[in-house]
C-alpha positions in Angstrom: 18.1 11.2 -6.7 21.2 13.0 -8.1 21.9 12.1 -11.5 25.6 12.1 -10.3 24.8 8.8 -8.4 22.8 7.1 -11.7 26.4 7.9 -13.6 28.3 5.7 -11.0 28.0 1.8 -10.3 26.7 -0.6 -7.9 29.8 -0.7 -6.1 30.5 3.4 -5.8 26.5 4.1 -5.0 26.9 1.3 -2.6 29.6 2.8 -0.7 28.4 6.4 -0.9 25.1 5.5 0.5 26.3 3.8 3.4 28.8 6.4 4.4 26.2 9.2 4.3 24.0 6.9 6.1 26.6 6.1 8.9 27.7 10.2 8.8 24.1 10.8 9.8 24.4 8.3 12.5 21.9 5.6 10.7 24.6 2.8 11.5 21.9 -0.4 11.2 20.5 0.6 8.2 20.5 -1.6 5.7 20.4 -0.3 2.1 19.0 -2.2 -1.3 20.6 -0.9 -4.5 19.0 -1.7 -7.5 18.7 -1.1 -11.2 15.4 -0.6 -13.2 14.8 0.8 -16.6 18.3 1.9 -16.3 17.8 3.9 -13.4 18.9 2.8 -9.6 16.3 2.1 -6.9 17.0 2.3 -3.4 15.3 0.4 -0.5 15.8 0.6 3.4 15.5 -1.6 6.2 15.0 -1.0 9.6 13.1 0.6 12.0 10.0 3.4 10.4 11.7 6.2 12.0 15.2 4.9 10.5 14.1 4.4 7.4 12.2 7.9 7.0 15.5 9.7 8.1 17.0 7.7 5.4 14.7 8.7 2.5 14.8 12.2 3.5 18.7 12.3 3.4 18.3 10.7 -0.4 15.6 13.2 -1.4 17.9 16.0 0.1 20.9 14.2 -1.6 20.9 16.0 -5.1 
């Protein structure tokens, strides 16, 4: 994940993920933000080939 992203907040990651999400036509994913040992976390839900399109676009992010 970028390290622009871990210098942002909940909110601003939040909003970032979804609209790259939705740009890349991934409209019912859900997205999990979290924080752990001061680094964010993110989970997806939905369907398997969803959520793999989704992790990919987050690996491809930074």
């Amino acid at each position: 994940m970028s390290n622009s992203l871990q210098q942002h907040g909940y909110t601003e990651i939040y909003k970032q993920l979804r609209l790259r999400m939705k740009n890349n036509g991934l409209d019912t994913i859900k997205v999990l933000v979290t924080r752990r040992a001061g680094k964010y976390q993110y989970a997806f839900t939905g369907s398997a080939e969803q959520v793999v399109k989704a992790e990919a676009i987050i690996a491809a992010w930074g």
